[in-house]
C-alpha positions as CSV (number, residue, x, y, z in Angstrom):
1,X,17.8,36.2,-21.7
2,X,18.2,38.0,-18.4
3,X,20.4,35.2,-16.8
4,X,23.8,33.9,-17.5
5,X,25.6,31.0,-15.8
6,X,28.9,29.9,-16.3
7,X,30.8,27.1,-15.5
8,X,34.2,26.4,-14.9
9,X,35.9,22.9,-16.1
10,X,39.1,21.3,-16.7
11,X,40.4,18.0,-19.3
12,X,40.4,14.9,-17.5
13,X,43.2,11.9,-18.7
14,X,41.8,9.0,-16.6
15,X,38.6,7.4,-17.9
16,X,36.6,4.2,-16.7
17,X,34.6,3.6,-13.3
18,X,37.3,3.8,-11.3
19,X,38.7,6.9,-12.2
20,X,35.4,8.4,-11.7
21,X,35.1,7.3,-8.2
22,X,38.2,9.0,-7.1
23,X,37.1,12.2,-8.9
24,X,33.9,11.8,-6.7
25,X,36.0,11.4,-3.8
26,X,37.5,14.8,-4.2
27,X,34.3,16.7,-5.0
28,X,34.4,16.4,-8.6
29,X,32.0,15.4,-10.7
30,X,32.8,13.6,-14.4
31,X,31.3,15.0,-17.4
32,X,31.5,15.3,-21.2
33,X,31.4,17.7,-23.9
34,X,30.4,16.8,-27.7
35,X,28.0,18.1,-30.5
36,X,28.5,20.4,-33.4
37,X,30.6,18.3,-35.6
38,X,33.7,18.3,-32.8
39,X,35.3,15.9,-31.5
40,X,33.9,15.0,-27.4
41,X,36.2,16.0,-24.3
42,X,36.2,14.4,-21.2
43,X,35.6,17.5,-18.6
44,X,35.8,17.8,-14.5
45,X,33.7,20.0,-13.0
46,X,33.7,21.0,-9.0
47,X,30.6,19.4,-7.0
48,X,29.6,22.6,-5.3
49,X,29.6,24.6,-8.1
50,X,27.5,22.7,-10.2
51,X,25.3,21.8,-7.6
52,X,24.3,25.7,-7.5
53,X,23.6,25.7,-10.6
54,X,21.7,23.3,-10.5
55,X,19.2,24.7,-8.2
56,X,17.6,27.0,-10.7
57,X,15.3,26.1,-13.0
58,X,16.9,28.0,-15.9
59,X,19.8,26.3,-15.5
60,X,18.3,22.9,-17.6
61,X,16.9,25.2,-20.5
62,X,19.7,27.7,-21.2
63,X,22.7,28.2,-23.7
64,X,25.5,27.2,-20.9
65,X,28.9,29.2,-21.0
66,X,31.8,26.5,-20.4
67,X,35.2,27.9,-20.0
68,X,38.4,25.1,-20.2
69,X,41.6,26.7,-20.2
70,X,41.4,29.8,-22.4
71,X,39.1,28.3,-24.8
72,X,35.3,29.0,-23.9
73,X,32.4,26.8,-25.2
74,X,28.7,27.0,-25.7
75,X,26.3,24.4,-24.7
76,X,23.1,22.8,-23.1
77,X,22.9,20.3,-20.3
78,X,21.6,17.0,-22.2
79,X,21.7,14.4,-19.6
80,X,22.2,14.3,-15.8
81,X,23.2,11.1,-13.3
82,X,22.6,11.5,-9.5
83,X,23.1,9.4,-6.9
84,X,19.5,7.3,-6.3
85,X,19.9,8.0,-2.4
86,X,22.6,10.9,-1.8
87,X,22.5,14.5,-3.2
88,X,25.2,13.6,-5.4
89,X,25.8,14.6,-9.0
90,X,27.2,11.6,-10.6
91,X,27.5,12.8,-13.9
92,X,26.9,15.3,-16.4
93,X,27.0,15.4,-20.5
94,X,26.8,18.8,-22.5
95,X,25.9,19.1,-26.2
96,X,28.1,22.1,-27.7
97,X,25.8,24.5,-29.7
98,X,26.6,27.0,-32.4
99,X,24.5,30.0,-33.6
100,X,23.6,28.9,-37.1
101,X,22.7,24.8,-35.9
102,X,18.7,24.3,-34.8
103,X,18.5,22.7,-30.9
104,X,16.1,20.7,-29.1
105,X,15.1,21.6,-25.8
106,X,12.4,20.3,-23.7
107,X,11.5,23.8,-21.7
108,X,8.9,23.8,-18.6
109,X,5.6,25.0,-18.8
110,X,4.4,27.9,-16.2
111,X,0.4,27.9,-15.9
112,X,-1.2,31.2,-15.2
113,X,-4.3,32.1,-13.9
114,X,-5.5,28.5,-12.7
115,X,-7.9,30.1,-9.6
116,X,-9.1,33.1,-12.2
117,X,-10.3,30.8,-14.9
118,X,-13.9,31.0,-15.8
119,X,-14.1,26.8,-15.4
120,X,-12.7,27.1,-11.8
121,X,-14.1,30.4,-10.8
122,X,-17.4,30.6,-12.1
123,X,-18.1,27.0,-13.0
124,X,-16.7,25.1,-9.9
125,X,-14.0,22.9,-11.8
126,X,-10.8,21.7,-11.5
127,X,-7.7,22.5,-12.8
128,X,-5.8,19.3,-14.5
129,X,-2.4,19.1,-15.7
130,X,-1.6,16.7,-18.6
131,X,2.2,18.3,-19.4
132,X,4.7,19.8,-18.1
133,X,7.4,20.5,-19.9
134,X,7.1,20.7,-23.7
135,X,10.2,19.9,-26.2
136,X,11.0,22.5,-28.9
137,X,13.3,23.1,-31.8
138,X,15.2,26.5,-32.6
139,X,18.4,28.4,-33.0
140,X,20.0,29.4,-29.7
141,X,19.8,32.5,-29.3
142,X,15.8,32.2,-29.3
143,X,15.8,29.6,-26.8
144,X,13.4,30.6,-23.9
145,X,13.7,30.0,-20.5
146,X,9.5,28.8,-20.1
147,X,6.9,29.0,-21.9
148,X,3.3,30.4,-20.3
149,X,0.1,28.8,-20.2
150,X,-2.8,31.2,-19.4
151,X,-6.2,29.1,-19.0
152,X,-8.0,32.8,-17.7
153,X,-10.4,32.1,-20.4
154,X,-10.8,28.1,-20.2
155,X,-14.2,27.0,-19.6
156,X,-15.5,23.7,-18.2
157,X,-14.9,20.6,-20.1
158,X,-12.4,22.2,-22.5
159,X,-9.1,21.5,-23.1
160,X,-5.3,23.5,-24.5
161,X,-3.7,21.5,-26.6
162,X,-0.1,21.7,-28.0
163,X,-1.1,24.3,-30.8
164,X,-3.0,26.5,-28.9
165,X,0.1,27.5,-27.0
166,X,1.6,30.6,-27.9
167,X,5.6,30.1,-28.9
168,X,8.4,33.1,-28.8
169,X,9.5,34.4,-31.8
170,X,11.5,31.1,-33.8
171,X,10.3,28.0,-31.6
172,X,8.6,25.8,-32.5
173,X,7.2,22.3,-31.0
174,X,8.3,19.1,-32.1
175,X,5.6,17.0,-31.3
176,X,3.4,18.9,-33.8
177,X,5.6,18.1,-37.0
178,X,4.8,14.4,-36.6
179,X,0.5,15.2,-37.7
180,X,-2.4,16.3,-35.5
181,X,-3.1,13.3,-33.8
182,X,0.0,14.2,-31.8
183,X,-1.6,17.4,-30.6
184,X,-1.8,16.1,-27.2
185,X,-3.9,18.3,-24.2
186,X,-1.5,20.3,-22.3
187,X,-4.6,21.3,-19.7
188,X,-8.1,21.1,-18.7
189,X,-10.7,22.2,-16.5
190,X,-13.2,19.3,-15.3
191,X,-15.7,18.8,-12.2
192,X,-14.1,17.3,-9.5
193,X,-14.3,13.7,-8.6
194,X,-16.1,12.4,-5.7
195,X,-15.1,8.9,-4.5
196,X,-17.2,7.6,-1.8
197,X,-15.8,5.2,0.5
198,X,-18.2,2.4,1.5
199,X,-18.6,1.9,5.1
200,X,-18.1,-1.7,7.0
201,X,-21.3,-2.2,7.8
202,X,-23.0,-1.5,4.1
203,X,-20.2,-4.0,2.7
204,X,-20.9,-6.7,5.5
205,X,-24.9,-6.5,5.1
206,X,-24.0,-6.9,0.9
207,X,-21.8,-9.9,2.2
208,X,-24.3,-11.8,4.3
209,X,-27.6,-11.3,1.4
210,X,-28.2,-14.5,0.3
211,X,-27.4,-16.7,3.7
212,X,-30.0,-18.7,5.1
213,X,-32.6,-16.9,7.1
214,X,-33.5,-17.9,10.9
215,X,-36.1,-20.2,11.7
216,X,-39.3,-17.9,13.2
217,X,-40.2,-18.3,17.1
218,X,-41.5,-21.2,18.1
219,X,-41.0,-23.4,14.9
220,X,-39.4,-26.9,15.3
221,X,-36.0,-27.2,14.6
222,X,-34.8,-29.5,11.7
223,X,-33.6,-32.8,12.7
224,X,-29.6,-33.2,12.9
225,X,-28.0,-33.8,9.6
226,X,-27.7,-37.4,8.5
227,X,-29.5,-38.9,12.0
228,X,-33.5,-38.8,10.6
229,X,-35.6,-39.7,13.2
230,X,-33.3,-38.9,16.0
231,X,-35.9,-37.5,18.3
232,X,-38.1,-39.7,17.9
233,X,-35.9,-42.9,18.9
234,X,-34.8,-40.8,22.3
235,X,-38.4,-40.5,23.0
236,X,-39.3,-44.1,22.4
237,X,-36.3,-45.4,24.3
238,X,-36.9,-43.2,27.9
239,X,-40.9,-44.1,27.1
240,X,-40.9,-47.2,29.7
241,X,-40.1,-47.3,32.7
242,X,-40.4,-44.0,34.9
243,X,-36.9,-42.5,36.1
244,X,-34.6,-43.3,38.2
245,X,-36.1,-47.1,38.5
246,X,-34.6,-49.8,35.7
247,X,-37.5,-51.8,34.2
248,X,-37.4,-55.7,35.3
249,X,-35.1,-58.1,34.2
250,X,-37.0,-60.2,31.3
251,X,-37.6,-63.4,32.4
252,X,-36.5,-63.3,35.9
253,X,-39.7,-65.8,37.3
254,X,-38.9,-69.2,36.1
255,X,-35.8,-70.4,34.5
256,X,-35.4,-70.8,31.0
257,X,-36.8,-74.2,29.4
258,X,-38.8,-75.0,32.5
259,X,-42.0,-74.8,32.5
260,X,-44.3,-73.1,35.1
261,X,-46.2,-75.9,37.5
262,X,-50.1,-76.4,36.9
263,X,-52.9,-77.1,39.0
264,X,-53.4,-80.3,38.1
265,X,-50.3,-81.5,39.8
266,X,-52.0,-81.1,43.4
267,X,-54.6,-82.7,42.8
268,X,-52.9,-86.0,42.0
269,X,-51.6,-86.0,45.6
270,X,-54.7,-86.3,47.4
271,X,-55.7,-89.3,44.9
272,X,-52.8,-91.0,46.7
Protein backbone atom coordinates (compact mmCIF):
# COMPACT_ATOMS: atom_id res chain seq x y z
CA UNK A 1 0.00 0.00 0.00
CA UNK A 2 1.40 3.22 -1.43
CA UNK A 3 -0.21 5.44 1.35
CA UNK A 4 0.37 5.74 5.05
CA UNK A 5 -1.49 7.95 7.53
CA UNK A 6 -0.87 8.45 10.87
CA UNK A 7 -2.45 9.82 13.59
CA UNK A 8 -1.50 11.38 16.69
CA UNK A 9 -3.61 10.76 20.06
CA UNK A 10 -3.44 11.11 23.73
CA UNK A 11 -5.36 9.15 27.07
CA UNK A 12 -8.31 10.94 28.18
CA UNK A 13 -9.37 10.60 32.28
CA UNK A 14 -12.90 12.27 31.95
CA UNK A 15 -15.67 10.20 30.39
CA UNK A 16 -19.54 10.82 30.02
CA UNK A 17 -21.37 13.49 27.80
CA UNK A 18 -20.19 16.25 29.44
CA UNK A 19 -16.68 15.66 29.31
CA UNK A 20 -17.03 15.21 25.66
CA UNK A 21 -18.57 18.47 25.05
CA UNK A 22 -15.70 20.36 26.48
CA UNK A 23 -13.28 18.30 24.49
CA UNK A 24 -15.37 19.42 21.42
CA UNK A 25 -15.11 22.91 22.67
CA UNK A 26 -11.37 22.84 22.28
CA UNK A 27 -11.18 21.11 18.96
CA UNK A 28 -10.85 17.69 20.13
CA UNK A 29 -12.69 15.01 19.16
CA UNK A 30 -13.40 11.76 21.62
CA UNK A 31 -12.59 8.39 20.49
CA UNK A 32 -11.73 4.78 21.58
CA UNK A 33 -9.39 2.11 20.96
CA UNK A 34 -10.13 -1.77 21.58
CA UNK A 35 -9.84 -5.21 19.62
CA UNK A 36 -7.27 -7.82 19.63
CA UNK A 37 -7.79 -9.32 23.04
CA UNK A 38 -6.64 -5.75 24.92
CA UNK A 39 -8.19 -3.96 27.03
CA UNK A 40 -10.05 -0.47 25.23
CA UNK A 41 -8.53 3.17 25.85
CA UNK A 42 -10.28 6.18 25.84
CA UNK A 43 -8.12 8.45 23.18
CA UNK A 44 -8.33 12.38 22.09
CA UNK A 45 -7.53 13.21 18.89
CA UNK A 46 -7.24 17.01 17.34
CA UNK A 47 -10.27 18.10 15.03
CA UNK A 48 -8.16 19.39 12.21
CA UNK A 49 -6.13 16.58 12.02
CA UNK A 50 -8.49 14.02 11.64
CA UNK A 51 -10.64 15.93 9.61
CA UNK A 52 -7.73 15.69 6.84
CA UNK A 53 -7.70 12.47 7.13
CA UNK A 54 -10.67 12.09 6.67
CA UNK A 55 -10.94 13.56 3.27
CA UNK A 56 -9.41 10.64 1.51
CA UNK A 57 -11.00 7.82 0.56
CA UNK A 58 -8.24 5.40 1.75
CA UNK A 59 -8.36 6.71 4.87
CA UNK A 60 -11.82 4.33 5.85
CA UNK A 61 -10.08 1.04 4.31
CA UNK A 62 -6.54 1.12 5.65
CA UNK A 63 -4.33 -0.34 8.50
CA UNK A 64 -4.23 3.09 10.55
CA UNK A 65 -0.84 3.92 12.45
CA UNK A 66 -1.97 5.42 16.02
CA UNK A 67 0.89 6.68 18.07
CA UNK A 68 0.02 7.49 22.17
CA UNK A 69 2.87 8.36 24.02
CA UNK A 70 5.81 6.18 22.96
CA UNK A 71 3.65 3.28 22.39
CA UNK A 72 2.39 2.95 18.60
CA UNK A 73 -0.77 0.95 17.61
CA UNK A 74 -2.29 -0.56 14.54
CA UNK A 75 -5.83 -0.25 13.62
CA UNK A 76 -8.95 0.45 11.37
CA UNK A 77 -11.61 3.07 11.64
CA UNK A 78 -14.79 1.01 12.69
CA UNK A 79 -17.36 3.61 13.38
CA UNK A 80 -17.68 7.36 12.81
CA UNK A 81 -20.26 10.11 14.62
CA UNK A 82 -20.72 13.51 12.93
CA UNK A 83 -22.60 16.21 13.67
CA UNK A 84 -26.17 15.85 11.58
CA UNK A 85 -25.90 19.70 10.53
CA UNK A 86 -22.19 20.95 11.19
CA UNK A 87 -18.84 19.54 9.72
CA UNK A 88 -18.09 18.17 12.97
CA UNK A 89 -16.52 14.92 13.86
CA UNK A 90 -18.33 13.79 17.01
CA UNK A 91 -16.72 10.68 17.53
CA UNK A 92 -14.48 8.11 16.39
CA UNK A 93 -13.90 4.23 17.54
CA UNK A 94 -10.77 2.12 16.23
CA UNK A 95 -10.48 -1.68 16.34
CA UNK A 96 -6.59 -2.50 17.00
CA UNK A 97 -5.38 -5.19 14.42
CA UNK A 98 -2.53 -7.54 14.62
CA UNK A 99 -0.77 -9.37 11.65
CA UNK A 100 -1.70 -13.01 12.38
CA UNK A 101 -5.86 -11.97 13.31
CA UNK A 102 -8.28 -12.04 9.98
CA UNK A 103 -10.31 -8.37 9.61
CA UNK A 104 -13.37 -7.28 8.11
CA UNK A 105 -13.48 -4.44 6.03
CA UNK A 106 -16.21 -3.12 3.79
CA UNK A 107 -13.75 -1.60 0.79
CA UNK A 108 -15.36 0.69 -2.15
CA UNK A 109 -15.91 -0.50 -5.45
CA UNK A 110 -14.26 1.60 -8.57
CA UNK A 111 -16.17 0.70 -11.93
CA UNK A 112 -14.17 0.83 -14.99
CA UNK A 113 -14.95 1.22 -18.40
CA UNK A 114 -18.86 2.07 -17.98
CA UNK A 115 -18.98 4.35 -21.60
CA UNK A 116 -16.67 1.47 -23.36
CA UNK A 117 -18.89 -1.48 -22.54
CA UNK A 118 -20.27 -3.34 -25.37
CA UNK A 119 -24.05 -2.96 -23.57
CA UNK A 120 -23.61 0.90 -23.53
CA UNK A 121 -21.50 1.39 -26.50
CA UNK A 122 -22.76 -0.81 -29.01
CA UNK A 123 -26.14 -1.80 -27.65
CA UNK A 124 -27.49 1.66 -26.30
CA UNK A 125 -27.90 0.60 -22.52
CA UNK A 126 -27.47 1.88 -19.33
CA UNK A 127 -25.14 1.47 -16.82
CA UNK A 128 -26.81 0.53 -13.18
CA UNK A 129 -25.20 0.32 -10.00
CA UNK A 130 -26.57 -2.21 -7.33
CA UNK A 131 -23.33 -1.92 -4.81
CA UNK A 132 -20.98 0.06 -3.81
CA UNK A 133 -18.85 -0.92 -1.45
CA UNK A 134 -18.33 -4.68 -0.74
CA UNK A 135 -17.26 -6.14 2.77
CA UNK A 136 -14.29 -8.58 2.87
CA UNK A 137 -12.31 -10.73 5.36
CA UNK A 138 -8.34 -11.00 5.44
CA UNK A 139 -5.15 -10.58 7.25
CA UNK A 140 -3.84 -6.92 7.19
CA UNK A 141 -1.32 -6.71 5.48
CA UNK A 142 -3.53 -7.84 2.26
CA UNK A 143 -6.06 -5.35 2.88
CA UNK A 144 -6.64 -3.31 -0.38
CA UNK A 145 -7.46 0.10 -0.71
CA UNK A 146 -10.62 -0.70 -3.74
CA UNK A 147 -11.44 -3.21 -5.52
CA UNK A 148 -12.09 -2.78 -9.63
CA UNK A 149 -15.01 -3.47 -11.50
CA UNK A 150 -14.43 -3.59 -15.26
CA UNK A 151 -17.94 -4.15 -17.16
CA UNK A 152 -15.70 -3.50 -20.87
CA UNK A 153 -17.15 -6.77 -21.78
CA UNK A 154 -20.83 -6.63 -20.25
CA UNK A 155 -23.48 -6.98 -22.60
CA UNK A 156 -27.09 -5.98 -22.48
CA UNK A 157 -29.34 -7.55 -19.93
CA UNK A 158 -26.46 -9.11 -18.07
CA UNK A 159 -25.42 -8.75 -14.86
CA UNK A 160 -21.70 -9.05 -12.31
CA UNK A 161 -22.44 -10.53 -9.41
CA UNK A 162 -20.37 -10.91 -6.17
CA UNK A 163 -18.22 -13.88 -7.56
CA UNK A 164 -17.48 -12.71 -10.71
CA UNK A 165 -15.29 -10.05 -9.12
CA UNK A 166 -11.79 -10.46 -9.19
CA UNK A 167 -10.19 -10.31 -5.35
CA UNK A 168 -6.33 -9.53 -4.47
CA UNK A 169 -4.27 -12.00 -3.38
CA UNK A 170 -5.93 -13.28 0.38
CA UNK A 171 -9.49 -11.50 0.31
CA UNK A 172 -12.07 -12.82 0.23
CA UNK A 173 -15.98 -11.65 0.43
CA UNK A 174 -18.08 -12.36 3.16
CA UNK A 175 -21.33 -12.30 1.73
CA UNK A 176 -20.41 -15.33 -0.34
CA UNK A 177 -19.70 -17.77 2.70
CA UNK A 178 -23.35 -17.54 3.70
CA UNK A 179 -24.59 -19.84 0.05
CA UNK A 180 -25.26 -18.65 -3.50
CA UNK A 181 -28.41 -17.15 -3.06
CA UNK A 182 -26.40 -14.29 -1.45
CA UNK A 183 -24.47 -13.74 -4.62
CA UNK A 184 -26.12 -10.44 -5.04
CA UNK A 185 -25.55 -8.27 -8.63
CA UNK A 186 -22.91 -5.76 -8.09
CA UNK A 187 -23.85 -4.16 -11.83
CA UNK A 188 -25.81 -4.26 -14.93
CA UNK A 189 -26.33 -2.85 -18.20
CA UNK A 190 -30.27 -2.39 -19.18
CA UNK A 191 -32.27 -0.19 -21.81
CA UNK A 192 -33.09 2.95 -20.44
CA UNK A 193 -36.42 3.84 -19.08
CA UNK A 194 -38.82 6.15 -20.71
CA UNK A 195 -41.49 7.62 -18.40
CA UNK A 196 -43.94 9.69 -20.23
CA UNK A 197 -45.67 12.35 -18.50
CA UNK A 198 -49.39 12.65 -19.42
CA UNK A 199 -50.47 15.93 -20.44
CA UNK A 200 -53.61 17.99 -18.74
CA UNK A 201 -55.67 17.90 -21.35
CA UNK A 202 -55.38 13.88 -22.10
CA UNK A 203 -56.03 13.31 -18.25
CA UNK A 204 -59.08 15.89 -18.24
CA UNK A 205 -60.75 14.32 -21.55
CA UNK A 206 -60.13 10.65 -19.52
CA UNK A 207 -61.89 12.56 -16.52
CA UNK A 208 -64.98 13.89 -18.23
CA UNK A 209 -65.78 10.13 -20.45
CA UNK A 210 -68.74 9.05 -19.13
CA UNK A 211 -70.70 12.57 -18.26
CA UNK A 212 -73.79 13.22 -19.80
CA UNK A 213 -73.66 14.35 -23.34
CA UNK A 214 -75.47 17.75 -24.65
CA UNK A 215 -78.83 17.81 -25.82
CA UNK A 216 -78.53 18.27 -30.03
CA UNK A 217 -79.74 21.79 -31.59
CA UNK A 218 -83.06 22.36 -31.50
CA UNK A 219 -84.30 19.49 -29.21
CA UNK A 220 -86.66 20.40 -26.25
CA UNK A 221 -85.26 20.76 -23.10
CA UNK A 222 -86.30 18.36 -20.23
CA UNK A 223 -88.71 19.74 -17.84
CA UNK A 224 -87.17 21.15 -14.36
CA UNK A 225 -86.58 18.38 -11.92
CA UNK A 226 -89.39 17.54 -9.64
CA UNK A 227 -91.98 20.38 -11.24
CA UNK A 228 -93.63 17.91 -14.22
CA UNK A 229 -95.79 19.77 -16.25
CA UNK A 230 -94.29 23.14 -15.41
CA UNK A 231 -94.62 24.57 -18.92
CA UNK A 232 -97.50 23.63 -19.59
CA UNK A 233 -99.43 25.25 -16.43
CA UNK A 234 -97.47 28.77 -17.37
CA UNK A 235 -98.93 28.44 -20.76
CA UNK A 236 -102.44 27.69 -19.63
CA UNK A 237 -102.41 30.37 -16.89
CA UNK A 238 -101.20 33.54 -19.46
CA UNK A 239 -103.83 31.74 -22.09
CA UNK A 240 -106.82 34.24 -21.22
CA UNK A 241 -106.87 37.39 -21.29
CA UNK A 242 -104.46 39.35 -23.77
CA UNK A 243 -101.55 41.40 -21.88
CA UNK A 244 -101.43 44.15 -20.11
CA UNK A 245 -105.52 44.08 -19.65
CA UNK A 246 -106.76 41.84 -16.30
CA UNK A 247 -109.74 39.70 -17.36
CA UNK A 248 -113.25 40.88 -15.60
CA UNK A 249 -114.09 40.50 -12.21
CA UNK A 250 -116.44 37.18 -12.01
CA UNK A 251 -119.66 38.16 -11.25
CA UNK A 252 -119.51 41.87 -11.29
CA UNK A 253 -123.37 42.33 -13.17
CA UNK A 254 -125.85 41.50 -10.47
CA UNK A 255 -125.19 40.88 -6.92
CA UNK A 256 -124.92 37.62 -5.48
CA UNK A 257 -128.35 35.74 -4.45
CA UNK A 258 -130.39 38.20 -6.56
CA UNK A 259 -131.75 37.28 -9.40
CA UNK A 260 -131.67 39.10 -12.75
CA UNK A 261 -135.29 40.90 -13.58
CA UNK A 262 -137.53 39.22 -16.48
CA UNK A 263 -139.63 40.40 -18.96
CA UNK A 264 -142.64 39.44 -17.57
CA UNK A 265 -142.40 41.97 -14.90
CA UNK A 266 -143.31 44.95 -17.45
CA UNK A 267 -145.85 43.67 -18.63
CA UNK A 268 -147.86 43.52 -15.39
CA UNK A 269 -147.62 47.31 -15.29
CA UNK A 270 -149.57 48.13 -18.17
CA UNK A 271 -152.37 45.58 -16.84
CA UNK A 272 -152.66 48.12 -14.09
Amino acid sequence: MAISFNLSAEVRNDKGKGASRRLRRTGKVPGILYGAGEPPVELTFDHNELRNNLSHEAFYSHVLKIKVGADEHQAIVKDLQRHPAKPVIMHLDLLRVKDDQEIRVHVPLHFLSEKEATGVKQQGGVVSRNLIEVEIACLPRYLPEYIDVDVINLELNHALHLSDLKLPEGVRIVQLAYGEEHDLPVVAIHHARITVEEEPVAAAAVAAEGATVAPAEGAAAPAAEGKPGADAKAAAAGKGAPAGKPAPAAGKGAPAGKAAPTADKGKDKDKK
